[in-house]
N, C-alpha and C positions, 0 to 999 in steps of 0.2 A: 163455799163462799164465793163473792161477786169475783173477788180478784186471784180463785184459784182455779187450778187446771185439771179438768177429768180427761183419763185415754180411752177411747174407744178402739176397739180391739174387733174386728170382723175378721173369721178365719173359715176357707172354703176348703171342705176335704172334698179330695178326687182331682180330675183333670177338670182345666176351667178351660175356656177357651178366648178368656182377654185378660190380661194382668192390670187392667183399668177399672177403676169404681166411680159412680159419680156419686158426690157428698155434696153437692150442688145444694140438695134441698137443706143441709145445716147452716148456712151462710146468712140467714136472714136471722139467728138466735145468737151462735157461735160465731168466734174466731179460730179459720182452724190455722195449725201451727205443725210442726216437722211430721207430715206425711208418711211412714216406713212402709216398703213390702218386702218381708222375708217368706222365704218358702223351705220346706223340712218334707221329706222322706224317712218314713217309718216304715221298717219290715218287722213280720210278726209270721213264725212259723209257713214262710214261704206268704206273705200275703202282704203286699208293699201298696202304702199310703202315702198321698201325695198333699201337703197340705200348705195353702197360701194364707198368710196373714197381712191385714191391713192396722197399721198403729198411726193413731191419729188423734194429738192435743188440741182440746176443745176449751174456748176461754170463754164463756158466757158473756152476753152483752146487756143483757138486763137482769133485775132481778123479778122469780115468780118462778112459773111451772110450766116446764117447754118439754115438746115429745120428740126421744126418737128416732124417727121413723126407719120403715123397714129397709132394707137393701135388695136388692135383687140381683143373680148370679147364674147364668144358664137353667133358669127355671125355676131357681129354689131362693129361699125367701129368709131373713134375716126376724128377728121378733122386733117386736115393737115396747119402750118403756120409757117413762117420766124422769126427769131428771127437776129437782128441787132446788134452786139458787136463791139462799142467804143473802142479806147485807154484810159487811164486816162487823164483829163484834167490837166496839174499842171504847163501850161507855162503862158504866163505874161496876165494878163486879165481874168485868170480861177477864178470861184467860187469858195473860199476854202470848203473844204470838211470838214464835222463835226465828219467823221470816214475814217479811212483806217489804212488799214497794211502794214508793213515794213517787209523785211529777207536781211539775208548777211551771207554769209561763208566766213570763213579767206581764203579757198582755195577752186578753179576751178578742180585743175589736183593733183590725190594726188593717192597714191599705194595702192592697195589691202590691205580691212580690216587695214588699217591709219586713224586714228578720222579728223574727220571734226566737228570743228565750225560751227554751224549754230543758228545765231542770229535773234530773229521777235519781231518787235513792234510793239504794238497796239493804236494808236494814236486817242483821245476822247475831242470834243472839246464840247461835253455836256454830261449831264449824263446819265448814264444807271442804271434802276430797276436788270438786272440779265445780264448774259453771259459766253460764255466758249470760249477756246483757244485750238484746235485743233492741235496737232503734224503734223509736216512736213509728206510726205509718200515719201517713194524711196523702187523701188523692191529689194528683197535681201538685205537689209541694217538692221543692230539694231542700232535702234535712243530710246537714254535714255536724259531724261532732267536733267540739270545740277544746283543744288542748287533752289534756292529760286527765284522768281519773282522780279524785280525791279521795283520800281514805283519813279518817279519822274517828273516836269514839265521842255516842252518846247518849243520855237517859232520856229514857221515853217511857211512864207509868212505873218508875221505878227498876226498871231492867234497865241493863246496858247492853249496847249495843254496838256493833262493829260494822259503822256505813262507808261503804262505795258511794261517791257522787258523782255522777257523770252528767254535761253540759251538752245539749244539742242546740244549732240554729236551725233554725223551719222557716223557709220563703214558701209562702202559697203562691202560685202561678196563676191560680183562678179566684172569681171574688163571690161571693155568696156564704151559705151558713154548713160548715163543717164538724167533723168530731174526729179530735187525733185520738186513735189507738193508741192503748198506753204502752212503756216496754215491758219486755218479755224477759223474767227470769228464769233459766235453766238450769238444775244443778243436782247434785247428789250430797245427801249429809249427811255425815257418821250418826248412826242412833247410840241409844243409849242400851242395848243389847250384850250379854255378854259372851253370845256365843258370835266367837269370832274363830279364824284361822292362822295362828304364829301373831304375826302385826298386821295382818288384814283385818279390818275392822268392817263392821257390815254396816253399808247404807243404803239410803231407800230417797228415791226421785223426789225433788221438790220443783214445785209449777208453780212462780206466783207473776202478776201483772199490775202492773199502775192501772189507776182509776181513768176512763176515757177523760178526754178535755172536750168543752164546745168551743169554735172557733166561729167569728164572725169578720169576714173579709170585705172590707169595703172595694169599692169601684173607684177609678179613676175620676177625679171630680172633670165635670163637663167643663168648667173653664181654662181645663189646662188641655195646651195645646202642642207643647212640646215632645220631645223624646223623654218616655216615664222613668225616671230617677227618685225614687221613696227615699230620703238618707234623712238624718242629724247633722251630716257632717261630710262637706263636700269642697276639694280643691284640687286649684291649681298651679304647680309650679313649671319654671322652667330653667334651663341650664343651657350655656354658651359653652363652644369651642374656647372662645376667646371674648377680648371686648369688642362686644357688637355695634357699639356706638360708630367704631371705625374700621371699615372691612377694606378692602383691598380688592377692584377692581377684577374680575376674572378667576381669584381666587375662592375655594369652595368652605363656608364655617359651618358646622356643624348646632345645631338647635336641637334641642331633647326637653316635650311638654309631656309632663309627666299629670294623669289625674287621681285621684283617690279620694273614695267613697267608704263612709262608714255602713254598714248593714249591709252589703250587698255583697253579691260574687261576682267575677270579670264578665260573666257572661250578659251583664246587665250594662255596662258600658258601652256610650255612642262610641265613634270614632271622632276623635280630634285631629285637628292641622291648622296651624298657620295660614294669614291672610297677607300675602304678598304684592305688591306692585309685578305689573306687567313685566317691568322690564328684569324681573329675578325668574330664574330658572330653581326648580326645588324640586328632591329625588329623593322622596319618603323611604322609609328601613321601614321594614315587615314589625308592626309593633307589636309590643312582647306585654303581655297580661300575666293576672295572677292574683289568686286570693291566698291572703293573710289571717290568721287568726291571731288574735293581740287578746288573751285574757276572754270576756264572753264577748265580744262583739268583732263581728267579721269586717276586714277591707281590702275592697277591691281595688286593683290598681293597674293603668293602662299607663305604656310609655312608648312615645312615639318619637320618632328624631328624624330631624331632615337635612339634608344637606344644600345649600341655598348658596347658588354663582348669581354676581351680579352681573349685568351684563351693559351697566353704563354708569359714568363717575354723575356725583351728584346727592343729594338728600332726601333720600325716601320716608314715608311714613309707612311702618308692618302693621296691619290692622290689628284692632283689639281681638283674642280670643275669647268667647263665650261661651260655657256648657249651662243650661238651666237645670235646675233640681227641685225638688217640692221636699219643702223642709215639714218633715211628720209630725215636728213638733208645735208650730207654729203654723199648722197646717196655709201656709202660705208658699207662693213661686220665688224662689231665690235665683242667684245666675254666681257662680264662680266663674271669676273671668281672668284674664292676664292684660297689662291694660295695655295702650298702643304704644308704640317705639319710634319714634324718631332714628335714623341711623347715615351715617357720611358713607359714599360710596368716595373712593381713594383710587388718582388712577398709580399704576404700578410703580414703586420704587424704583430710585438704581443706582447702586455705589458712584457716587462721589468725589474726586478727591478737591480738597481746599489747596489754593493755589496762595502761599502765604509771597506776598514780594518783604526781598533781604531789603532791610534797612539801611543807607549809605551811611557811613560815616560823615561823607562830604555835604552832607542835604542838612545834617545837624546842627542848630546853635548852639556855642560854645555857654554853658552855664554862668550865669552873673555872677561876679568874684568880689572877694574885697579891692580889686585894683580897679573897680570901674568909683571910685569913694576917696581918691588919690587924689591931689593935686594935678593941674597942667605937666606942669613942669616935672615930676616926679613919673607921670602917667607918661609920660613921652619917652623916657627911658625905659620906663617898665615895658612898655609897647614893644621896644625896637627889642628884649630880651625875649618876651615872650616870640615875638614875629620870628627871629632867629630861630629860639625853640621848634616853634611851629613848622618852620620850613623843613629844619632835618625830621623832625615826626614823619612828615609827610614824605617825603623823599625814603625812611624807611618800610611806612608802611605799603606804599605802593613797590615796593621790590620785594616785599612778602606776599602782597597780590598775586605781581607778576609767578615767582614762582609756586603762588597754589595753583593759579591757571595753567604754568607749565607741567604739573605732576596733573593734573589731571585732565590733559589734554592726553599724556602719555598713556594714561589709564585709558581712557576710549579706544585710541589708538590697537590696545594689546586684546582688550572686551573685543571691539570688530575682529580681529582678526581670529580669536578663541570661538567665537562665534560661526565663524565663515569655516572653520575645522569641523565644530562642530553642528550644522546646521543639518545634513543629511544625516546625521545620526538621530538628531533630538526628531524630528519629521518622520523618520520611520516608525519611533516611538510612540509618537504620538498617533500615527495611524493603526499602529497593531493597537493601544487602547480604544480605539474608538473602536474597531472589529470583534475588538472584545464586549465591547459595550452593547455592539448593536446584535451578538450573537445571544448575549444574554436577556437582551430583551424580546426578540423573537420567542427565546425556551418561556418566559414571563408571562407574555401575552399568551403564548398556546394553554399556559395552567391555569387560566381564567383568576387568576390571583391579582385582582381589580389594581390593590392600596401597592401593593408591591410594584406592579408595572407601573403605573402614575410614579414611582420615585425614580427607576430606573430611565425610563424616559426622559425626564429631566435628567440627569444624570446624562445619556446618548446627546438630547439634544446641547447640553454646555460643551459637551467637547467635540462635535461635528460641527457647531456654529462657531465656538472659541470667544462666548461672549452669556454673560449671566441671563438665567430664564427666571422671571419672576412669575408668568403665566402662562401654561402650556398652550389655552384655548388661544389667548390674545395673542402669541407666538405665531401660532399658523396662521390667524387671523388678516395679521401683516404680512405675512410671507404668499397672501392669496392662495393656501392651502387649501383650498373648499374640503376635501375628499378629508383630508386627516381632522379636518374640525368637525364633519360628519360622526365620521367615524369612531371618533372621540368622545364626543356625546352622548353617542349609542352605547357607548362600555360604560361610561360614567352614570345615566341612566339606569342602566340595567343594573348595576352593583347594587345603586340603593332603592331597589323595592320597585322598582314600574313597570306593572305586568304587561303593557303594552310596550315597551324596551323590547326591540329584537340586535340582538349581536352578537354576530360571528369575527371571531382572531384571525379567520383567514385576511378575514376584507380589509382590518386593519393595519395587517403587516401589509399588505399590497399595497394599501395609501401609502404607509413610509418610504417603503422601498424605493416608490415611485419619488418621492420626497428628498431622500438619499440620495439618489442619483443626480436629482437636481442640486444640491447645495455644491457636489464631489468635482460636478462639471464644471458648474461657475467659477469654484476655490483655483479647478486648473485652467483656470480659461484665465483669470485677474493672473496665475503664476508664467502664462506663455507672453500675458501682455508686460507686465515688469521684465519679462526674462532679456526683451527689445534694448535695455536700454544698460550700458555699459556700469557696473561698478567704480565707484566714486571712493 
């Protein structure tokens, strides 16, 4: 029958002199399928034979009356015979069949690189010892299988059945009129024989195959202009470090546009990026792809993150992103886009403190009493009681004054002198941490371990300067560092993604160093000029 498999079996006795056959001329009738060459030695009464065999599954591709043909093998010649191919029997009065296969595509006529469904069952109405399920084939096509195998029963002409369903997607790569080869079952099935061995049961090869599909690939239509995108279903999202609305001057936030396409694999995705104003600096990450299978339909997904320094306070607009796509459905140009941003560029924080002034006592109005509602005469006495009052109040309260300014005048007094004990100690300390500081960023920077050194850094520069860094760039920047803001950039650069970034750890330790020595000299240069002037 059309969708079963005959072996041809070529065997040369004697010595050959190439273990190669060409089966060339079968290909225009046949599908050929697992190839073997075994070879055996036979002796017989001192007289030893040497014999190759060629084993080769032939799947017809039409039905009628195909030849064939001879072989040829150091001279000697194979015979020539017909072979007969049947339709399947499956109309009213047919044998049912105890194997065959099934396929189906959701769709005949579908665009350049557009997924196609293509569904095959394998229907078992006894059992089988082993077997395998061969993939569809189409030239130019990538066919990936989709999830898990199904198994479940069911009647078909009154039999039952025991089906495998297996899901493939098919992207054609070229567009014109094709025909997928159907799959290919291979197996062995217990017969129904009862000469068997202990619990070895005897079975005999089963070859069956899906019915071919014709495929019709359309062309890219002439009015589309874009990067080719075939989907259903096509977006884009994006994700912050933080709120982007308000960024921080010099500091670097992190953007991650992430796209995803239904029907397709990564490999069919443009590349995305952000649209930034001149004055932002932005250091793309190597973007990271990947196909999905979700149930039968495939999605591709591309995600791309950057990292974006502003490099001036003020109000930017980030352009809109756009990817176009040709929606299969609606056979129209669509565009997933992310729309434009507005965002405040912030120049650099810096601790604060609120300066609260004590409230005087003396500065106070006295609160309005029932004695200002008194008669003259009544009031004039009340007065000279309260006035009395008021005088000794005052008279105590400024001798409570006085002695809190006295206790804590004492207090400064003993602070300075605690101080002045301990000042060579706390300075020593403070210089072995910074050596420590600056040692561990050296070992940082040589590990090329980007996120690590940017902490540490910070970190060396707060406690060599002895004053908070809110931006490492804008730090040097002021400090007329050319060489470390250089140098800077190029490590910062090169972390996230840009193949044109060249940096070497050497050159950036030598910026610092150079750096270090200038901040060490200054700190003692302001300490020999104080040193001039006498303790107070």
């Amino acid at each position: 029958m059309i969708d079963e498999a005959l072996q041809l079996i070529i065997s040369a006795e004697g010595e050959i002199t190439s273990r190669q056959i060409d089966l060339s001329a079968l290909e225009n009738d046949f599908r050929l399928s697992n190839t073997s060459i075994s070879q055996s030695t036979r002796s017989i009464n001192f007289n030893t034979t040497k014999t190759t065999t060629w084993v080769t599954q032939l799947f017809p591709k039409e039905i009628g009356t195909f030849t064939i043909p001879a072989f040829e093998m150091d001279g000697q010649k194979s015979k020539v015979f017909d072979i007969i191919v049947t339709p399947v029997g499956n109309g009213q009065g047919a044998t049912a069949r105890d194997f065959y296969v099934t396929a189906n595509v959701d769709m005949a006529t579908v665009y350049l690189q557009q997924q196609i469904k293509y569904t095959t069952k394998l229907l078992m109405a006894k059992d089988i010892q082993r077997g395998s399920l061969q993939a569809p084939e189409l030239e130019n096509a990538i066919i990936k299988q989709m999830g898990e195998d199904k198994e479940y029963e069911d009647f078909q002409n009154g039999v039952r059945y025991r089906v495998i369903e297996r899901t493939y997607a098919i992207i054609p790569q070229a567009s014109g009129s094709f025909t997928i080869s159907g799959t290919v079952f291979n197996g062995e099935a217990v017969t129904d024989s009862r000469q068997s061995f202990g619990f070895i049961s005897r079975t005999k090869p089963i070859n069956r195959v899906s019915p071919t599909i014709d495929l019709t690939v359309l062309p890219i239509p002439d009015n589309y202009q874009q990067h080719w995108l075939p989907s259903e279903f096509v977006q884009l999202d994006e994700e912050w470090q933080q709120d982007p609305t308000r960024i921080v001057l010099g500091q670097p936030i992190t953007r991650t546009i992430t796209l995803t396409a239904a029907g397709l694999v990564e490999e069919q995705l443009p590349e995305i990026a952000g649209i930034y104003p001149p004055d932002f600096k932005t250091y793309p990450d190597q973007a990271s792809t990947a196909t999905i299978d979700k149930g039968s339909v495939l999605f591709a997904q591309k995600i791309q993150s950057e990292a974006i320094i502003p490099n001036r306070v003020g109000t930017f607009v980030l352009g809109e992103v756009v990817v176009p796509w040709f929606n299969v459905v609606t056979k129209k140009t669509e565009y997933a886009k992310l729309p434009a941003r507005s965002i405040e560029v912030l120049p650099p924080s810096r601790d604060t403190v609120s300066n609260i002034e004590p409230i005087s006592a003396m500065n106070q109005k006295p609160p309005i009493t029932a004695i200002d509602q008194l008669p003259a005469s009544s009031q004039l006495a009340t007065n000279n009681t309260a006035d009395e009052f008021s005088f000794d109040w005052l008279h105590v309260s400024l001798f409570v004054l006085w002695l809190v300014t006295l206790g804590i005048f004492g207090f400064v007094l003993v602070a300075n002198k605690r101080n002045d004990d301990t000042q060579q100690i706390n300075s020593s300390d403070s210089m072995v941490s910074e050596a420590e500081l600056w040692n561990r960023l050296q070992k940082t920077i040589a590990s090329h371990n980007v996120k690590e050194t940017d902490k540490t850094l910070t970190q060396w520069l707060e406690e060599l300067t002895e004053k908070p860094i809110q931006s490492i760039n804008q730090y040097f920047l002021a400090m007329n560092a050319t060489e470390c803001v250089a140098q800077y950039n190029n490590m910062m650069q090169s972390a996230y993604g840009s193949a044109e970034a060249t940096w070497r750890y050497e050159e950036l330790i030598s910026a610092l160093t150079s750096f270090r020595q200038q901040i060490i000299q200054r700190k003692q240069q302001m300490h020999d000029e104080f040193s001039l002037y006498p303790k107070t």
